[in-house]
C-alpha atoms as one frame of an Amber mdcrd trajectory, in Angstrom:
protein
   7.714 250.025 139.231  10.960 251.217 141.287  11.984 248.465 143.153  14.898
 250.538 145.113  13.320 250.447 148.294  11.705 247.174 147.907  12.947 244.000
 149.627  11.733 240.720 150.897  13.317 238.306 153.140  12.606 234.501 153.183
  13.742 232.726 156.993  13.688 232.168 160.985  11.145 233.426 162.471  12.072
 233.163 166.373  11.082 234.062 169.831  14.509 234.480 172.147  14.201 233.556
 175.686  17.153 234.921 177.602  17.527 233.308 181.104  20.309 235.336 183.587
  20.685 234.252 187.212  21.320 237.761 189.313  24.712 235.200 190.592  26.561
 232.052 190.268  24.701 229.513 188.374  23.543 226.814 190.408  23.288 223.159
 188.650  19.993 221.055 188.870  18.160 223.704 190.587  16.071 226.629 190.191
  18.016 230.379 189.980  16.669 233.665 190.935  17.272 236.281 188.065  15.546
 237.443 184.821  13.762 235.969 181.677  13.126 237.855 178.825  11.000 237.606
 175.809  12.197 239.449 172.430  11.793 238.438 168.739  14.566 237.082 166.947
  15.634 234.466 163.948  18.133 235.369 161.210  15.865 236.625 158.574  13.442
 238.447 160.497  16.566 240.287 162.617  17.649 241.260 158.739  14.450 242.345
 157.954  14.250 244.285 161.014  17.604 246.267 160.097  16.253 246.765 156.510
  13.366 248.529 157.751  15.721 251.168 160.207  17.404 251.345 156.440  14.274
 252.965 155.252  13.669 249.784 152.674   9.642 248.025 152.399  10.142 245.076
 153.535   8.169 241.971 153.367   8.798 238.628 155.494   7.883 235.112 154.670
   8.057 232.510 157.222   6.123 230.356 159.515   4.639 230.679 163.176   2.263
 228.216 164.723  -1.351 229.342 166.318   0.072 230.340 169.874   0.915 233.137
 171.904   4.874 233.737 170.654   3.102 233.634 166.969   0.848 236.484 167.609
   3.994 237.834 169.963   6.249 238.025 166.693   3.863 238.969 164.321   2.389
 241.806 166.789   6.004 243.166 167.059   6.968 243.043 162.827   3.792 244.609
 162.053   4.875 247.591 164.627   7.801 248.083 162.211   5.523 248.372 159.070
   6.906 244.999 157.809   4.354 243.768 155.613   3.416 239.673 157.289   0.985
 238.487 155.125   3.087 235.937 153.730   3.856 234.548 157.072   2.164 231.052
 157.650   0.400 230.346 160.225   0.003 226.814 160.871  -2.555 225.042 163.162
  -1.741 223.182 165.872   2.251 223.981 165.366   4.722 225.661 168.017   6.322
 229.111 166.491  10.388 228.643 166.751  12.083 229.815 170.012  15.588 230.188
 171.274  15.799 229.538 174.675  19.212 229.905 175.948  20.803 230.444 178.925
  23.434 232.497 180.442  25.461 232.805 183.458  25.638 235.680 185.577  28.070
 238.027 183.237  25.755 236.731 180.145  28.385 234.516 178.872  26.340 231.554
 177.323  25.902 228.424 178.882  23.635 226.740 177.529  20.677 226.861 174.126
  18.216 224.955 172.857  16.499 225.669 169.659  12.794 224.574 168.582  12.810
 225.567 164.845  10.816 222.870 163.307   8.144 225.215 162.093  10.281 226.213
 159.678   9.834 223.185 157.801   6.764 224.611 156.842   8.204 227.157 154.248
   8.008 224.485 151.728   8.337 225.045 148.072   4.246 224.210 147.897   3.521
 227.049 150.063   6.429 229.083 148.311   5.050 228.652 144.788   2.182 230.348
 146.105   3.550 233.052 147.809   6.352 233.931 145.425   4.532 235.531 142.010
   3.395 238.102 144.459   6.415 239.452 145.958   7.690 242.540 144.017  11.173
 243.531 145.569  14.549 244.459 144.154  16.443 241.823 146.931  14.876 238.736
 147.924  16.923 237.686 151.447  17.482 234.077 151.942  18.902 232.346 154.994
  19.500 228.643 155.536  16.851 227.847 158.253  15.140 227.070 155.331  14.792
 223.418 153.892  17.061 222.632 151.280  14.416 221.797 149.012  12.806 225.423
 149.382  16.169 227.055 148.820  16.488 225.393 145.643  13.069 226.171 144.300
  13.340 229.365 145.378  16.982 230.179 143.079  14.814 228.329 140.548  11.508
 230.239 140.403  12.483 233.714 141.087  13.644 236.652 139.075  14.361 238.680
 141.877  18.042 239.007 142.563  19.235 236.778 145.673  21.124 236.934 149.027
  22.444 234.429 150.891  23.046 234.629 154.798  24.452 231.126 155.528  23.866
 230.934 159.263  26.270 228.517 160.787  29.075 226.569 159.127  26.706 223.394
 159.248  23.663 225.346 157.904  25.834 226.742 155.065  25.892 223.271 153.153
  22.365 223.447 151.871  24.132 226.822 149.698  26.467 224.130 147.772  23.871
 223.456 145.105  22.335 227.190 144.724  25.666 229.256 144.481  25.396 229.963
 140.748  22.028 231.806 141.718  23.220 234.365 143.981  23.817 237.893 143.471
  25.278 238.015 146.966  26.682 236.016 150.187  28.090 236.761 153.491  29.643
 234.232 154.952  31.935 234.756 158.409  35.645 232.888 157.525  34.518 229.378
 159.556  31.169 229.283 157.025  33.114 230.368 153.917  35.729 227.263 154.749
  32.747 224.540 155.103  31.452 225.857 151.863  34.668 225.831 149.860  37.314
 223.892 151.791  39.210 226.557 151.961  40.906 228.001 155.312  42.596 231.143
 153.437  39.467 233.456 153.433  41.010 234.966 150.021  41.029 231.613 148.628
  37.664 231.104 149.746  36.486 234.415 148.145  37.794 233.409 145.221  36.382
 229.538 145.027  32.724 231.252 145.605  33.151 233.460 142.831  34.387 230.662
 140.536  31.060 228.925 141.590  28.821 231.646 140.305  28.472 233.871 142.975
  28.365 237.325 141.689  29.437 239.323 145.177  31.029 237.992 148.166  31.503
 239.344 151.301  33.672 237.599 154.244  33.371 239.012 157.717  36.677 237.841
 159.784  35.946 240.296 162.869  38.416 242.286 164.054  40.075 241.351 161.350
  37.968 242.934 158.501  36.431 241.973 155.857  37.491 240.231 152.233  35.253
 241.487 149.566  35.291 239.690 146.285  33.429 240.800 142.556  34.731 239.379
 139.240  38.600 239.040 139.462  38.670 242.037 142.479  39.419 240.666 146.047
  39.799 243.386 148.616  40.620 243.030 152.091  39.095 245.911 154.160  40.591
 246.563 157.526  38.065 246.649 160.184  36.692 250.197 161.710  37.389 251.079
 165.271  33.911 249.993 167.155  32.867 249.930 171.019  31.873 246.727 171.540
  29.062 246.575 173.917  26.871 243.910 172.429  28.351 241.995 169.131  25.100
 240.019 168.685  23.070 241.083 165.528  25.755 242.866 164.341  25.903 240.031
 161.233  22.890 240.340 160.597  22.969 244.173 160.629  26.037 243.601 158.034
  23.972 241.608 155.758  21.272 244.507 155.465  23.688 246.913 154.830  24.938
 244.788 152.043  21.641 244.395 150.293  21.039 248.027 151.081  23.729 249.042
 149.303  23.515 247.243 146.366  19.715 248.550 145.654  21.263 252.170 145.551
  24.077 251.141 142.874  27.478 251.274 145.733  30.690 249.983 144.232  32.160
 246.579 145.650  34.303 248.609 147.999  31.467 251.112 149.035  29.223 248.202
 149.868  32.110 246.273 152.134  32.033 249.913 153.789  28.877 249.852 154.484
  28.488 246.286 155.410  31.767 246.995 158.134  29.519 250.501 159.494  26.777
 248.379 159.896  28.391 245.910 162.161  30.222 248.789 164.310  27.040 250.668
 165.107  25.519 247.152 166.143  28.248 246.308 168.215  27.722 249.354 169.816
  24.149 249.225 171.199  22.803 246.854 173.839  20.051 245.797 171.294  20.678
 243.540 168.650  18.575 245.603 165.595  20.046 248.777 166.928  17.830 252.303
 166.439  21.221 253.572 165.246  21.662 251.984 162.270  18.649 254.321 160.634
  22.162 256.835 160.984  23.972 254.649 158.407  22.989 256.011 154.977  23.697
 259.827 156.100  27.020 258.445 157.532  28.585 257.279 154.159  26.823 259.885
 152.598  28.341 262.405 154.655  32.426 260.663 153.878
C-alpha cells in the first residue's frame, strides 16, 4: 500500500472561545463586543493543515457527549478527516480554550479545560492503533505521558513530535530515541536539553536519538539538524497579519515533506513557507497553504 499521502495525528482536540470587547476592557464587569466559536487544539490544527497539503488524514482524540463535541467533529469531517478514532466519552466536557483579549486582541487572559484528553489512554490506544495505516503518525504532548510512551513503543509508523509548550515538552525526555522528527521553538528545545544555544540544542536532540530536528527561532530562522548536519536557515520575508497557527502550519509542512523524500534543507524550506503563508492570513489553518507544494515546486 502507498502510504505517501497517508498520515495520522494523535492530540488536542479543542473548541477556542475568543472574547473581544469593541473598547477598553472593563474589570469585574460585563463588556460589550464579540465571542466566537472555532475549532482548535494542536493536533487537530496540524491535521487541519495536512489536509490543505492534499495528505488523508486521520485524527485520534477525545470529545465528551455535548454540543462543542459534535461542533468539532461536524467541522473535521467537513475537511474529509477521517474521526472514527475520536472518543467520545459519556458524561465528559470536550476541551475548550477560552481566552480573552483586549480591544486590539492582545491577550489578557486564558483558561484551558483539557482534561478530556486524559482519555487517550494507552487502553483505548492499543485498540485504535493496529488500524491506522499512515506513513507519519503526529504526536503532540497534550497527551498523557503514559500514552506517549506506549505509543513510541507499539507503533511502526514513523513519529513526530510537536512539543507544545516548554512545560509540555518534558513528557518527550523519555521517547526521543523514537522519533523520526521534532519541532521544537528555541524556549522548548532549552527545557528539553538544557541548552540556551539553539545549535547546541540541535545537536543534544540528535545525540538522544532523534533522527530530524527542526528549531523555529522566529524572525530569526530556523536551525535544522540530521546526522552531523546543523543548518541555520535565515527566515523568509512574511506579512505578518496573524502569527497564530503558523507552528502548527510548520509542523505539517515538515511531515509533508518528509513523505515525498525532501532533503534536510528542502524540508526546513518548506517548514519556513509554511509559517510565512500562515502568518499571512487572518485564519490560523490558512486556505493558502494548499499553494505550498506548487510553490517549492515551482523554485
Amino acid at each position: 500500500m502507498d502510504l505517501q499521502n497517508k498520515a495520522a495525528v494523535i492530540g488536542g482536540l479543542n473548541a477556542d472561545i475568543w472574547g473581544r470587547p469593541s473598547g477598553p476592557i472593563i474589570l469585574r464587569d460585563s463588556n460589550p463586543g464579540s465571542v466566537t466559536l472555532t475549532p482548535g487544539g494542536v493536533g487537530r490544527n496540524i491535521a487541519h493543515d495536512l489536509c490543505l497539503l492534499g495528505l488523508d488524514v486521520s485524527l485520534v482524540s477525545a470529545v465528551g457527549d455535548d454540543s462543542n463535541g459534535e461542533f468539532l467533529l461536524d467541522r473535521c469531517r467537513g475537511l474529509g478527516m477521517d474521526v472514527s478514532r475520536v472518543r467520545v466519552v459519556p458524561g465528559a466536557r470536550s476541551s475548550s480554550y477560552l481566552y480573552i483579549t483586549d480591544e486590539r486582541g492582545d491577550m489578557q487572559l486564558a483558561v484551558n479545560d483539557m482534561a478530556v484528553c486524559n482519555e487517550i489512554s494507552p487502553e483505548y490506544l492499543e485498540r485504535v492503533l493496529p488500524s491506522i495505516q499512515a506513513g507519519a503518525l503526529v504526536l503532540d504532548t497534550n497527551l498523557p505521558v503514559e500514552s506517549l510512551e506506549f505509543i513510541c513503543r507499539s507503533s511502526c509508523i514513523p513519529l513526530y513530535a510537536d512539543p507544545v509548550s516548554s512545560v509540555k515538552a518534558m513528557k518527550l525526555r523519555s521517547v526521543m530515541k523514537h522519533l523520526r522528527a521534532i519541532k521544537p521553538n528555541a524556549l522548548e528545545a532549552a527545557a528539553l536539553t538544557g541548552q540556551t544555544d539553539p545549535e547546541l540544542a540541535a545537536r543534544a536532540l540528535i545525540d538522544e536519538g532523534v533522527q530530524r530536528v527542526f528549531i523555529s527561532l522566529g524572525t530569526n530562522g530556523m536551525i535544522a539538524a540530521e546526522g552531523s548536519r546543523i543548518l541555520r536557515m535565515p527566515s523568509p520575508e512574511a506579512n505578518v497579519v496573524n502569527a497564530t497557527g503558523a507552528g502548527d502550519a510548520a509542523m505539517s509542512a515538515i511531515v509533508w515533506a518528509d513523505l515525498h523524500g525532501l532533503s534536510l534543507e528542502d524540508s526546513a524550506r518548506a517548514a519556513q513557507l509554511a509559517g510565512a503563508i500562515t502568518c499571512a492570513s487572518k485564519e490560523s489553518n490558512a486556505p493558502e497553504l494548499s499553494r505550498l507544494p506548487g510553490l517549492l515546486a515551482a523554485e
